[in-house]
Phi, psi and omega in degrees: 000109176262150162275146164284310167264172190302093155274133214221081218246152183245107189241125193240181176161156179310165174267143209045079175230028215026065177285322221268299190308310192280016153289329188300315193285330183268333176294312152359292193259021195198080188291341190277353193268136205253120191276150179239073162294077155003279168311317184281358173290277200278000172265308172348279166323255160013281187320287212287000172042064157269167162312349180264317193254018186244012120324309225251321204250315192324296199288325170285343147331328203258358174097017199256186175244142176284182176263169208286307175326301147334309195281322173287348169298301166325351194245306171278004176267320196263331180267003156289288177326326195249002180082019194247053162211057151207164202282010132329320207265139154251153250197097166221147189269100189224130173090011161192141355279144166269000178221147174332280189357283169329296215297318168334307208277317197269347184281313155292358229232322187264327179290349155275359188221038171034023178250056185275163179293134186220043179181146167204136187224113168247118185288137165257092217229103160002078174325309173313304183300286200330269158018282207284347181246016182274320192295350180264029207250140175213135199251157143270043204338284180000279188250011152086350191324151166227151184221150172272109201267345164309291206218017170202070189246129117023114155290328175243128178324137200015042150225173200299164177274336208259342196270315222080001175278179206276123160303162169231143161281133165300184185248003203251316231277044181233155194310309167337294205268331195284317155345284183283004168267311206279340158317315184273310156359267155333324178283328198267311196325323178316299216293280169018268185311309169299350187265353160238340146289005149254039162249342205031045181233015176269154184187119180250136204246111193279180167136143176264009177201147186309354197278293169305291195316292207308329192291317189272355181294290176332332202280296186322287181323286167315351199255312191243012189231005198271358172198161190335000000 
């Protein structure tokens, strides 16, 4: 399915609040649209034991944020790399930014190079279920792939479908550390949300299973980006 515009989309949400599936699923059906993962930025960087991921691999144990300044490099160094950082180009963004600040700091970065965000979708999704179903969340390092032993389980118990290697559990994906993202979440998410609803490009999009979600994002997306 190609757009008729430039889509530039900011996909936000609590952590496991499924940011990862619905990028998976909208690049699917929005073959021209090109994913930016954050989280899949700094575990990459993680793997590769650079000073940016073994900086990274700390905070995140501890339940932090890298700083914002880094991050906004980073985020403009990899949409550089890949030719995404004009207006030509489409794009979603996922897991940063995460604060006014950020968005403030990354709004300048893009608005010189004529690539401003022109869609943001914040999932809304029941924290409590998030809690309960993060400890059954198993990972693919490799491909970022992610399974649910709940309700996206594996064909063969913990390992990937398309590789066969062994799943990993994060170091993050326990009740604890998850606990205080969503704590820090929660504290930062207002000025954000408010800082793109007075852009008027914010649309918080509700549902308890990726199932719910994905038709109306897709739906949204087709509403304001499918002609001219």
């Amino acid at each position: 399915m190609v757009l008729a515009r430039q889509l530039r989309l900011l996909l936000l949400g609590a952590p496991g609040a499924g940011k990862g599936t619905q990028t998976s699923r909208l690049v699917k059906a929005f073959p021209t649209l090109n994913a930016l993962s954050s989280g899949d930025i700094l575990r990459a960087e993680v793997a590769r034991g650079t000073p940016l991921g073994l900086q990274a691999s700390k905070l995140i144990e501890e339940g932090k944020l890298v700083p914002d300044d880094t991050m906004v490099g980073v985020i403009k160094n990899h949409l550089l790399a890949n030719d995404w950082l004009n207006g030509d180009a489409l794009w979603l963004l996922d897991g940063f930014p995460r604060t006014g600040n950020q968005a403030r700091d990354l709004d300048k970065v893009l608005k010189e190079n004529r690539a401003d965000i022109n869609l943001v979708v914040e999932l809304e999704v029941d924290q409590k279920s998030i809690l309960e179903r993060v400890e059954a969340r198993w990972i693919h390092p490799a491909s970022g792939r992610v399974y649910n032993l709940d309700y996206n389980p594996p064909k063969e118990p913990y390992k990937d479908d398309e590789t066969g290697e062994k799943l990993e559990k994060r170091k993050d994906d326990t009740k604890e550390v998850f606990g205080k993202r969503l704590d820090k979440y929660n504290e930062e998410i207002l000025t954000l949300r408010e800082y793109y609803q007075k852009k008027g490009i914010w649309h918080g999009v509700a549902g308890e299973t990726s199932d719910i979600i994905f038709p109306k994002i897709k739906d949204l997306i087709l509403k304001k980006f499918d002609r001219p």
